[in-house]
C-alpha positions in Angstrom: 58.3 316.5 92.0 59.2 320.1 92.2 62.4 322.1 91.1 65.0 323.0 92.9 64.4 326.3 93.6 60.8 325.9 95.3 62.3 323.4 97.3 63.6 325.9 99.7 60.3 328.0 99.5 58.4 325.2 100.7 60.9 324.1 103.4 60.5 327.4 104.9 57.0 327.5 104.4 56.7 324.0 106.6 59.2 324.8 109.1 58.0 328.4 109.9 54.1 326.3 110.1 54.9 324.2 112.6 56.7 326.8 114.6 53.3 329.1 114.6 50.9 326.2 115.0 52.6 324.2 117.4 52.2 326.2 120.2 49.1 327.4 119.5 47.6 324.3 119.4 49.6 323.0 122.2 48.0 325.6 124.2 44.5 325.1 123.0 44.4 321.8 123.4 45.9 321.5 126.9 43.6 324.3 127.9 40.1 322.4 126.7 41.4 319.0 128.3 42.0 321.1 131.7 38.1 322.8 131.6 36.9 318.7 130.9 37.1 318.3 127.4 37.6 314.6 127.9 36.6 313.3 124.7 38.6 315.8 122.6 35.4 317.8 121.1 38.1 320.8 121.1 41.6 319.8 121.5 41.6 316.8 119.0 40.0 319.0 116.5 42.6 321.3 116.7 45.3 318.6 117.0 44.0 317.9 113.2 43.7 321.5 112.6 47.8 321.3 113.2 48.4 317.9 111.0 46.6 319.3 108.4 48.2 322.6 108.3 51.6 320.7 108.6 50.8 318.0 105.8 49.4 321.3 103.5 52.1 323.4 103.9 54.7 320.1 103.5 52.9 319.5 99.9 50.7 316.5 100.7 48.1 316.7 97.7 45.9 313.9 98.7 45.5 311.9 101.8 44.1 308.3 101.1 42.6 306.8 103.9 41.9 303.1 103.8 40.3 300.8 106.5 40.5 303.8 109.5 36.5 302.2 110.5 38.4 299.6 112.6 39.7 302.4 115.2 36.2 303.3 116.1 35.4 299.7 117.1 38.2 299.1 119.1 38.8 300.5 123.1 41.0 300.7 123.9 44.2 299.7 121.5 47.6 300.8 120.3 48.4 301.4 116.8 52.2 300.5 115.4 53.2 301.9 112.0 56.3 301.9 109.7 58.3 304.8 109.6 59.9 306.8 107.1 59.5 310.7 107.4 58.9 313.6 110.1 55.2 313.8 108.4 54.1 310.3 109.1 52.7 311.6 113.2 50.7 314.1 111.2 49.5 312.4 108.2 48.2 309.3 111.2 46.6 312.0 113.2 44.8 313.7 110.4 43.4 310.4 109.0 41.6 309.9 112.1 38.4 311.1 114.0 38.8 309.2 116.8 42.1 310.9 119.5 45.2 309.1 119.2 47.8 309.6 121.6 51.7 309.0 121.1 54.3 306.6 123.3 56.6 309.9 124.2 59.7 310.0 125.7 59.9 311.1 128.8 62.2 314.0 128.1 59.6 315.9 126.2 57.2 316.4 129.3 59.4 319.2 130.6 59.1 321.4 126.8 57.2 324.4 128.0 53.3 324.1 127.0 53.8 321.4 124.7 54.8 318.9 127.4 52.0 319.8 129.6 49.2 319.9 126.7 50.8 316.4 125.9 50.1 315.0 129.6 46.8 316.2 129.8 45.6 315.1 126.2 46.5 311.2 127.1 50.2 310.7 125.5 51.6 308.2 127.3 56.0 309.0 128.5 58.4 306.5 128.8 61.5 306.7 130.2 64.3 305.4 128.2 67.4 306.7 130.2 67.3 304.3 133.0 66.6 301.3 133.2 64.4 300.9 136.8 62.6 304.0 136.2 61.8 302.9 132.5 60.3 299.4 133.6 58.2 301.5 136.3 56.7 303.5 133.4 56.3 301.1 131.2 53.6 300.1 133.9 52.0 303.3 134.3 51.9 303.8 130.9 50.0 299.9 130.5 47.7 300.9 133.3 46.6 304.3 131.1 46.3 302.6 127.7 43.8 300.1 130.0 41.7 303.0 130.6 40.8 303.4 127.2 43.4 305.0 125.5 44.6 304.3 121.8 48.3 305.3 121.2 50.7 305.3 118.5 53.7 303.7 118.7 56.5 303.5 115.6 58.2 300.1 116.6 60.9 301.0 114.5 62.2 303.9 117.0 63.2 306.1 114.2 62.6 306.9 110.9 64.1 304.2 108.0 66.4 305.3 105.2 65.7 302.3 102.8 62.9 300.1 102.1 63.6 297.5 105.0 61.8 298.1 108.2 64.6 298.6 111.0 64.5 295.7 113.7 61.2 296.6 116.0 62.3 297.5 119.2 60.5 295.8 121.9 59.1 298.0 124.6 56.0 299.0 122.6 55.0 295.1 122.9 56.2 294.8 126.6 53.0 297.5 126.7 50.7 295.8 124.9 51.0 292.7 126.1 50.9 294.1 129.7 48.3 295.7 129.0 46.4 293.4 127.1 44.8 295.6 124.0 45.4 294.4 120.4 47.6 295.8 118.4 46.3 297.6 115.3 49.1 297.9 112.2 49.2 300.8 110.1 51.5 301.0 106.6 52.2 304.7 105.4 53.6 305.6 102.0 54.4 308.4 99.9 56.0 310.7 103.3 59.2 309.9 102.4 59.0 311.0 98.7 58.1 314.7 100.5 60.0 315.1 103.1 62.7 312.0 103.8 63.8 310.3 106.2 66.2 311.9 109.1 66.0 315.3 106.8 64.4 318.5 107.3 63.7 319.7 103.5 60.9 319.1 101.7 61.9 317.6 98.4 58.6 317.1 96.2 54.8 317.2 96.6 52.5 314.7 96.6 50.0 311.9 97.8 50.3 310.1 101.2 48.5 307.1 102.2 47.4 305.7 105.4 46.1 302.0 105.7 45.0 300.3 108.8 44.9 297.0 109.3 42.6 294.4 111.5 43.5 294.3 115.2 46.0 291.5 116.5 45.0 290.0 119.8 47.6 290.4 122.9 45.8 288.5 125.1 46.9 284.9 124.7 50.6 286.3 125.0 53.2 286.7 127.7 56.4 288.7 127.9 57.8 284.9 126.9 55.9 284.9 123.6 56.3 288.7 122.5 58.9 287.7 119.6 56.2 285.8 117.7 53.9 288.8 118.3 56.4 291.2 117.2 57.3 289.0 114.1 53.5 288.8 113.6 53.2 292.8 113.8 55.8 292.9 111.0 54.4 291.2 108.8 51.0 292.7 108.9 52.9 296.5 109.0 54.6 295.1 105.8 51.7 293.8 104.0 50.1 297.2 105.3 52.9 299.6 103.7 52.8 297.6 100.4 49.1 298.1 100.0 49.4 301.9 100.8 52.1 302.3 98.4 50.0 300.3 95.5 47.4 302.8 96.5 49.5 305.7 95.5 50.6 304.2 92.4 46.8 304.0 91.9 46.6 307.3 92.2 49.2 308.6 90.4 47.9 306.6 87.3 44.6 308.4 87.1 
């Protein structure tokens, strides 16, 4: 943990990095998917060029990574994972090789660059703010996951203050179960001792760990059944975030 006074330091020094890098990278990678850099070659590298330049300058000094070989088996699929900080989207993106999109809301398509890198690198936009047009994407967003996709979604909806999981809200299942993909759980620890939850200062340094889980089938379920997948999901994410958080007491015992 540090002192006080390099708290600030290292706020700053997080804050003013993901000003720089964010558009940068927003550019670079909307720019190589438009010239038909499909698979990401360019623009997911740089996406982890970004996580790990956030994660750095946030004062993540490890990144475990447990059980991440089950993403590269698996087209397409959407992850869920607890969560509890602003770095958890970075600390997910730079544990993997394979792209990962994110289920956006729909608002953040119209932020200059970033919104149009976001569309063209495969994040999937939903529509929260009414409730016709959010069914409708909820559609298009199942059709694109089909494709091939693997997207992130935190079921929670925001970041959690304590050590309960907030009630999962349920239009990440309506998705997968319309689109028929498992569901792959992730549980993240250590973010929250960094940089907590709904704050913007980073409080203390250390190691982060991100453990995925074995998929969970969709396909035997219908929007009827989608509470016993979603208390299924929970449990796993649980199990998941215990695990991560035994590996950074590990860790810290060395």
């Amino acid at each position: 943990m540090e002192g006080r006074k390099t708290r600030p330091l290292r706020s700053l020094g997080l804050w003013s990095t993901t000003a720089t890098l964010t558009p940068l990278v927003a550019l670079v990678a909307g720019a190589s998917a438009l010239l038909g850099d499909k698979k990401g070659r360019v623009w997911w590298n740089a996406t982890r060029a970004w996580a790990t330049g956030i994660t750095g300058s946030a004062g993540v000094t490890d990144l475990i990574v447990k059980g991440v070989e089950v993403l590269y088996d698996a087209d397409p699929c959407l992850l869920m994972a607890n969560h509890e900080s602003h770095l958890d989207p970075p600390a997910i993106i730079r544990s993997s090789d394979r792209p990962i999109g994110f289920l956006a809301k729909a608002e953040l398509k119209r932020v200059p660059v970033m919104g149009w890198a976001m569309e063209r690198t495969g994040h999937v936009f939903v529509d929260r703010q009414n409730k016709d047009r959010s069914h409708a994407s909820i559609d298009r967003a199942a059709a694109r996951v089909a494709e091939g996709r693997c997207v992130l979604v935190f079921p929670e909806g925001t970041r959690t203050q304590t050590d309960d999981l907030l009630p999962f809200k349920k239009g990440g299942f309506v998705l997968a179960v319309k689109s028929q993909v498992p569901i792959i759980p992730i549980g993240i620890a250590g973010t929250r001792a960094i940089v907590p939850s709904q704050s913007n200062v980073v409080v203390g340094t250390g190691p982060v760990a991100v453990v995925y889980g074995q998929p969970i089938a969709t396909a035997h379920h219908t929007l009827d059944t989608k509470d016993a997948l979603i208390a299924e999901v929970r449990q796993a994410i649980l199990a998941l975030r215990d695990e991560a958080r035994a590996l950074i007491a590990e860790h810290a015992a060395r």
